[in-house]
C-alpha positions in Angstrom: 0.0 0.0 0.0 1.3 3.8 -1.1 1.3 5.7 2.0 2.3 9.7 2.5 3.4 10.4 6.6 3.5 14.1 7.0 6.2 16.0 8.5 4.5 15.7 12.2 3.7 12.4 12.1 7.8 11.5 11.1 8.6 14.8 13.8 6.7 12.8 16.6 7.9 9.2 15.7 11.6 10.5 16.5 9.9 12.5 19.6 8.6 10.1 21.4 7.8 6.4 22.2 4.5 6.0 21.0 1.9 5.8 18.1 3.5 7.8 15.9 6.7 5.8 16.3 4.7 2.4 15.8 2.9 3.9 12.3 6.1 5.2 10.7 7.9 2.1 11.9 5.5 -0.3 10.4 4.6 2.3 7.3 8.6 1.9 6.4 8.7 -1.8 7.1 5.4 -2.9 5.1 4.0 -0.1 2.7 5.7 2.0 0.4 6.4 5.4 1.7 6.2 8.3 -0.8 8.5 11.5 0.0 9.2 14.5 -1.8 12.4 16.7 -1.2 9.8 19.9 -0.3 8.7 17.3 2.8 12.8 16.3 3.5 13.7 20.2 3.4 10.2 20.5 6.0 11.1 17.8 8.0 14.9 18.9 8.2 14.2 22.6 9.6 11.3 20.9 12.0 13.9 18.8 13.3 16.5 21.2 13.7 13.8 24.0 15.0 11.1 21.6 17.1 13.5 18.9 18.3 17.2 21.2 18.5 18.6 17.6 17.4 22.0 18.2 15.9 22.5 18.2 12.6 24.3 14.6 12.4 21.1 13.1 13.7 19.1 15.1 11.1 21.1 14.0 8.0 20.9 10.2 9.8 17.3 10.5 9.8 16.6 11.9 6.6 18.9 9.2 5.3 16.8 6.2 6.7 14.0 7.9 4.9 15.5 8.5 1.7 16.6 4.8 1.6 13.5 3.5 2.7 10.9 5.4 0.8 9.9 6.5 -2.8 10.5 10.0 -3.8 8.0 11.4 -6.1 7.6 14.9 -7.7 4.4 16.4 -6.3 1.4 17.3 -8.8 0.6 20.8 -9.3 -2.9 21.4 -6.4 -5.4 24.2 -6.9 -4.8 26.7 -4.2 -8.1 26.6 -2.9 -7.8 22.7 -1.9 -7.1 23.3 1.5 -7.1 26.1 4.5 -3.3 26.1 4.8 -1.6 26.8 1.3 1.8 25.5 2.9 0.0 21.9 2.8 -0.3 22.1 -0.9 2.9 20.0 -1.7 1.5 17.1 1.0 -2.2 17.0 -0.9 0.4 17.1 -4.6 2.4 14.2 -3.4 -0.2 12.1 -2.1 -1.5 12.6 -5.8 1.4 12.3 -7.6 2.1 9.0 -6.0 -1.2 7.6 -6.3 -1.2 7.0 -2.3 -3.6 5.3 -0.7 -3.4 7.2 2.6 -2.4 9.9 4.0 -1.4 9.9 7.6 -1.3 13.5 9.6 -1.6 15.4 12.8 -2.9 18.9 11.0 -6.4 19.7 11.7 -6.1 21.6 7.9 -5.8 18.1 6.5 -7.6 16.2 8.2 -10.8 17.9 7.6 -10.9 17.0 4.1 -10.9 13.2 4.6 -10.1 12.5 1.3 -8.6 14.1 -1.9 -8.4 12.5 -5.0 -9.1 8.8 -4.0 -6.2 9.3 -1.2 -7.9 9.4 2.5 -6.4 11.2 5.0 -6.5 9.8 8.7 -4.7 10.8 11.8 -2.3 7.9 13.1 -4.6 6.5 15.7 -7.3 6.3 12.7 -4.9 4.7 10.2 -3.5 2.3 13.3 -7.4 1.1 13.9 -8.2 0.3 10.5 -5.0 -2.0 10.1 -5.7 -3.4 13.1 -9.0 -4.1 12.3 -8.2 -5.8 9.2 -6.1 -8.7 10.9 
């Protein structure tokens, strides 16, 4: 399955022990994770700014994702597609790649539920419905 995490969902995974850590674990283990160098260059200054990890962590990070994920080229979005114009590369990558889901923390997103055949769930949504399916 094509999957999209957004940049909080990969900023609380390295965090803290928890959900988020459990989804991007098992989304890097058994889906195929679609990344796009506008959501590295997000995550980087997220990680640097949120998390003040130093910058040999950051580039170890980013590397485990760029080896374990597909990068894709987002698709040009409408600007009116969502509240928060700064999303627009997430909702064009999800696209782009054809993913399936689209896993997020931001309110913005999440109240869309879906855009174009890609549904967007928060972690503990996309957890249940895996869970629910074994």
């Amino acid at each position: 399955m094509k999957v999209v995490l957004d940049s909080s969902v990969i900023i609380a995974a390295f965090a803290a022990h928890g959900l988020c850590e459990a989804v991007f674990e098992l989304c890097l283990d058994s889906h195929q994770v679609l990344i796009s160098a506008d959501l590295i260059d997000e995550l980087q200054a997220a990680l640097r700014k949120k998390l003040k990890l130093p910058a040999a962590t950051i580039e170890s990070i980013t590397a485990l994702i760029r080896e374990n994920a597909t990068m894709v080229v987002p698709a040009p979005v409408p600007i009116d597609s969502c509240r928060d114009q700064n999303d627009l590369h997430i909702l064009g990558l999800a696209a782009a790649g054809e993913a399936e889901f689209l896993i997020t923390g931001d309110s913005d997103l999440l109240v869309l539920e879906e855009f174009r055949g890609c549904r967007i769930l928060s972690p503990r949504e996309f957890s249940s419905r895996l869970h629910a399916k074994q």
